[in-house]
C-alpha positions in Angstrom: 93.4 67.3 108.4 93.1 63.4 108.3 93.2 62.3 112.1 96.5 60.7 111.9 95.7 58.5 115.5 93.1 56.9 114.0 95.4 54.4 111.2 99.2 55.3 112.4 101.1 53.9 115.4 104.2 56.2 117.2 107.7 53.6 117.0 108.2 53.0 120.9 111.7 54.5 120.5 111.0 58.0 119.3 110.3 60.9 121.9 106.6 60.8 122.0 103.6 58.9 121.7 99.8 59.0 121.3 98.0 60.7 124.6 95.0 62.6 125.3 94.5 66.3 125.6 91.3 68.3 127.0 90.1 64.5 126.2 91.3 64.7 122.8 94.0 62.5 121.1 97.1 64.5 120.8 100.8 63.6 120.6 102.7 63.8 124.2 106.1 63.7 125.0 107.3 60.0 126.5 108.0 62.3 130.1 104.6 63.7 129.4 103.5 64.3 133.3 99.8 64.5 132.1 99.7 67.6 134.3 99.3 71.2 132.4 100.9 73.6 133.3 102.0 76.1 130.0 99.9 76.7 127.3 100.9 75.0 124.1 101.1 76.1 120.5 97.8 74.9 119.8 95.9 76.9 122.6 95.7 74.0 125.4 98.0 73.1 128.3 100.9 70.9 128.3 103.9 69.9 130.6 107.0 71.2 130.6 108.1 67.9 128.6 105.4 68.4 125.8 106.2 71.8 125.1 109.8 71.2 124.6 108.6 68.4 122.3 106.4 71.3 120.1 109.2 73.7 120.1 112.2 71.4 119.1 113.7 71.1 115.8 114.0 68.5 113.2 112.5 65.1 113.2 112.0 64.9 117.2 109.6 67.5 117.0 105.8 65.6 115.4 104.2 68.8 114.4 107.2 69.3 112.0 107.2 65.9 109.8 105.5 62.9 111.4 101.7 64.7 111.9 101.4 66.5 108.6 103.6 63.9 106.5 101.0 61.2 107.8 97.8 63.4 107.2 99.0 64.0 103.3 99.5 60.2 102.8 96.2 59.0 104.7 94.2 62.2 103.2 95.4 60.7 99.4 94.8 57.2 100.6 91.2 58.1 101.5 90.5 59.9 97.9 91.9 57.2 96.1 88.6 55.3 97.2 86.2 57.6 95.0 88.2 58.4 92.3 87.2 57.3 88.9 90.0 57.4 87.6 93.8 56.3 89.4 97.0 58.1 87.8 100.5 57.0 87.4 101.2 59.7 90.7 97.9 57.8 92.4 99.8 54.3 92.3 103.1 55.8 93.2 101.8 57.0 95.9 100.2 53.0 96.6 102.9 51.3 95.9 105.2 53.7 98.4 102.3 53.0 101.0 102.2 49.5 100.2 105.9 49.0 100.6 105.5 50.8 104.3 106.4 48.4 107.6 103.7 46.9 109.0 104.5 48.3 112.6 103.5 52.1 111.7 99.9 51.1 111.3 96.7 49.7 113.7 93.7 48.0 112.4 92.1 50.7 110.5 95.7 51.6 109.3 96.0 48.3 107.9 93.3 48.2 106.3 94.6 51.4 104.0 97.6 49.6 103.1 95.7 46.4 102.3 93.6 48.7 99.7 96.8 50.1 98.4 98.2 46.9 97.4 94.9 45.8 96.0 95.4 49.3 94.1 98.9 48.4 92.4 98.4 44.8 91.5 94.7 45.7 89.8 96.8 48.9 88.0 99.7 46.3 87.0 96.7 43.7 85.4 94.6 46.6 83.5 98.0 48.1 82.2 99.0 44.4 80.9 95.6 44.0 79.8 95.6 47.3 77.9 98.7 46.4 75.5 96.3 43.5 74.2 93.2 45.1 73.6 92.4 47.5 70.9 93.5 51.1 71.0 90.3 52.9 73.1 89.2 49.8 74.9 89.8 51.0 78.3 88.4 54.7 78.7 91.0 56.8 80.6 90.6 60.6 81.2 94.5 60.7 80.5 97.1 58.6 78.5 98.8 57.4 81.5 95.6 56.7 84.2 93.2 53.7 84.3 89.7 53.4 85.6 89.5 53.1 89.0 88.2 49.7 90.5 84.6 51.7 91.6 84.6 52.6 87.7 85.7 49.6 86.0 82.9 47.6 88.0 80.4 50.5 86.7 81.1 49.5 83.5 80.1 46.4 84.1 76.7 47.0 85.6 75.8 48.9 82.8 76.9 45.5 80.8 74.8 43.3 83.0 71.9 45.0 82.8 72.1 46.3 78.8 74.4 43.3 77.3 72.9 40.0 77.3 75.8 38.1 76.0 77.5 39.6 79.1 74.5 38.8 81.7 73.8 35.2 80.3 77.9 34.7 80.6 79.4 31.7 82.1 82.2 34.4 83.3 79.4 36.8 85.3 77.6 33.6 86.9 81.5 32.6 88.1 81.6 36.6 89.4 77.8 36.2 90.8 79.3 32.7 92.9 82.1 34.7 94.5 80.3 37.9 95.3 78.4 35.8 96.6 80.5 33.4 98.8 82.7 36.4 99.9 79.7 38.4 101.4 77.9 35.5 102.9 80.4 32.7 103.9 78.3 29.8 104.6 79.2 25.8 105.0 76.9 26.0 101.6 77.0 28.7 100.1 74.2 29.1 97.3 75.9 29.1 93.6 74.1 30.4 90.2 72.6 27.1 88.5 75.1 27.6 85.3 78.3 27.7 87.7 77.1 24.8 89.3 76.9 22.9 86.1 79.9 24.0 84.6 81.8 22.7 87.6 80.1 19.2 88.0 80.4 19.1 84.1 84.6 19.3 84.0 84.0 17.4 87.4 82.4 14.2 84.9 85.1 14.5 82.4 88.4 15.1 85.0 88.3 15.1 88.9 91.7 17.1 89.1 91.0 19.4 86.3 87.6 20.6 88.2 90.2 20.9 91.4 92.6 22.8 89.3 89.7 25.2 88.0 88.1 25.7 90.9 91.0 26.5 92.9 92.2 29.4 90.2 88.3 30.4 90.2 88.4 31.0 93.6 84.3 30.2 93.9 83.9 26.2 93.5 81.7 24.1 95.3 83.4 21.6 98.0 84.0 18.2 97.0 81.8 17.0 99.6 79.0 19.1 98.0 79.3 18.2 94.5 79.1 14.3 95.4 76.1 15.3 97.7 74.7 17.0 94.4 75.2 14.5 91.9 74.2 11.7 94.2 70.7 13.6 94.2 70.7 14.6 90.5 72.8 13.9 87.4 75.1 17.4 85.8 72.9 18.7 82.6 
């Protein structure tokens, strides 16, 4: 079973909350008395209060919907990250998670449903992109999945490092500048010599149209840079 504490957060107004138990995170009833005194379903020693929460019915009681509704979603959440393939169910599932209120989750929580949006929109752009491109141009195991984002960048290694046309592409330095920039955020951050001079070239010919680029390109040099630059050398 996922460990449900470590992304979900208990609403403040339900009838229990996160607590500890033989030093171990376990759901407690809101009068827990933290003293044991019965021993509880699961083998240890609760309160009076906590083992009325285990034995009640409906949705006051955790162990009924709350614990192993959570553990399915997180546990699905979790395999979505190796799959190589995502399935119409897969992105359901996302897009339900995505669509979740931000108070049920901490950090770590968060973080899931930041992946499953990422999930949905990259689903939404390959399905758009796959009514363009030739019958059999995006591999899927079945008629209604996608590659995954782990396999769709696999595919693209194996380009990079067998497909010149792919490796010596303005397109894959632009990708190279990002990676880059999002891994190692620096005042000046280091960019592949063609990006560079494909920036300070549409820079030459139209100040806003190299704003306008680089902003949709998300990895452009700073203004302040590119006059630094071309102060020191003319754009090839």
């Amino acid at each position: 079973m996922v460990l449900v504490h470590h992304y979900v957060l208990v609403d403040e107004s339900s009838k229990y909350k996160w607590g500890f138990n033989f030093a171990r995170p376990s759901i407690v009833s809101q009068q827990c008395t933290g003293i044991g005194l019965m021993t509880a379903l699961d083998g240890g020693l609760a309160c009076n209060a906590c083992i009325d929460l285990r034995v009640a019915r409906g949705g006051s009681n955790p162990g009924s919907r709350f614990l192993p509704n959570w553990s399915i979603i997180l546990k699905k959440c979790i395999e979505r990250r190796t799959r190589d393939a995502l399935t119409e169910i897969d992105i359901e599932d996302a897009e339900r998670l995505m669509h979740t209120k931000d108070i049920c989750f901490n950090e770590r929580g968060m973080v899931l449903k930041e992946e499953a949006s990422a999930q949905v929109k990259y689903a939404q752009r390959m399905r758009r992109l796959s009514k363009i491109l030739p019958t059999g141009s995006i591999k899927v195991i079945t008629p209604r999945s996608i590659p995954s984002p782990k396999s769709f960048f696999l595919i693209a290694h194996d380009l990079y490092l067998n497909n010149p046309t792919f490796s010596k592409s303005i397109l894959t330095s632009l990708m190279e500048s990002m990676v880059t920039q999002m891994t190692n955020p620096t005042k000046s951050p280091k960019i592949e010599a063609r990006a560079m001079n494909f920036f300070r070239y549409i820079a030459t010919v139209s100040p806003q149209a190299a704003e306008l680029v680089g902003a949709n390109l998300g990895s452009a040099p700073s203004k302040r840079w590119m006059r630094a630059l071309n102060a020191r050398m003319p754009a090839k």
